[in-house]
C-alpha positions as CSV (number, residue, x, y, z in Angstrom):
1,X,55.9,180.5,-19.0
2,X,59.4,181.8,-18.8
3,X,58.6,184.6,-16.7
4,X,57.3,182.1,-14.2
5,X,60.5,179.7,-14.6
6,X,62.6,183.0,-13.2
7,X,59.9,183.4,-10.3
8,X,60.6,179.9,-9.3
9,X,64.4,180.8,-10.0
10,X,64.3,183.9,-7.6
11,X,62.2,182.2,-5.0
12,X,64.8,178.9,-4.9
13,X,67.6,181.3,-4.1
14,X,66.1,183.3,-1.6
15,X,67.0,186.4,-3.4
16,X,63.2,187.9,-2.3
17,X,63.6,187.4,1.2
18,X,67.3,189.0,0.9
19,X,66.3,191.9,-1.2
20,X,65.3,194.3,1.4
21,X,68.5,193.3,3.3
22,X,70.7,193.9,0.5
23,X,68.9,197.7,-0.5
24,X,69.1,199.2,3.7
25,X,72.7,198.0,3.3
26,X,73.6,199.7,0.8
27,X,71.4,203.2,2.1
28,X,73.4,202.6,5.3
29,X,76.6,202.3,3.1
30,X,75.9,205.8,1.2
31,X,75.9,207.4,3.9
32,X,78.3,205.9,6.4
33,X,81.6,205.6,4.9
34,X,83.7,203.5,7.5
35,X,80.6,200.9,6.9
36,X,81.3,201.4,3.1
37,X,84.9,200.6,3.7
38,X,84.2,198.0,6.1
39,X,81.8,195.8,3.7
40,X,84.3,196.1,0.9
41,X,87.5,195.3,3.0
42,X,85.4,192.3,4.1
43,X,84.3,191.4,0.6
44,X,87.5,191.4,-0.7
45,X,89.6,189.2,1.8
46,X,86.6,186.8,1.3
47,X,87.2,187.1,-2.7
48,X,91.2,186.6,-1.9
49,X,90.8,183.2,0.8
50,X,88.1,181.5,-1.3
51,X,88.9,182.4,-4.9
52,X,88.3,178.5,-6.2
53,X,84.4,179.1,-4.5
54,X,83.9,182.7,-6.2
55,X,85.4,181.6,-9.4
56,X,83.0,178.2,-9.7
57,X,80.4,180.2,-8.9
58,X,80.7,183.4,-10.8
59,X,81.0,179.9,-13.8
60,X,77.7,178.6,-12.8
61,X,76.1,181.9,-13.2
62,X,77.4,183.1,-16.6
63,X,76.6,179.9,-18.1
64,X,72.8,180.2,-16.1
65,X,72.2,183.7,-17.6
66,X,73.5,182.3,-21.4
67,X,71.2,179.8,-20.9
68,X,68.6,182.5,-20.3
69,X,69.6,184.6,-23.5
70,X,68.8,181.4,-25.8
């Protein structure tokens, strides 16, 4: 039963759809460095101009996976 609450979890959030995405990113990223650097510039002016969002939400998702660990 749980292991089908985080299938319904995963599905929700997309994450499945966005998985293959994320994994030829980050092959394109090992072996292209300016793309590397690009990404991470990019990630962390986004962390800098909405740090009230990334906060809030990095919140939401400690307290999900406690949740999980009870």
């Amino acid at each position: 039963m749980l292991y089908g609450d985080r299938m319904e979890q995963k599905q929700e959030t997309g994450l499945g759809s966005v998985l293959g995405e994320v994994k030829e990113l980050l092959e394109h990223m090992e072996h292209i460095p300016l793309l590397r650097h690009e990404v991470l510039s990019f990630f962390y002016k986004f962390k800098l101009e909405n740090r009230e969002l990334v906060e809030t939400s990095m919140k939401g998702s400690k307290i999900e996976e406690e949740k999980e660990n009870d």
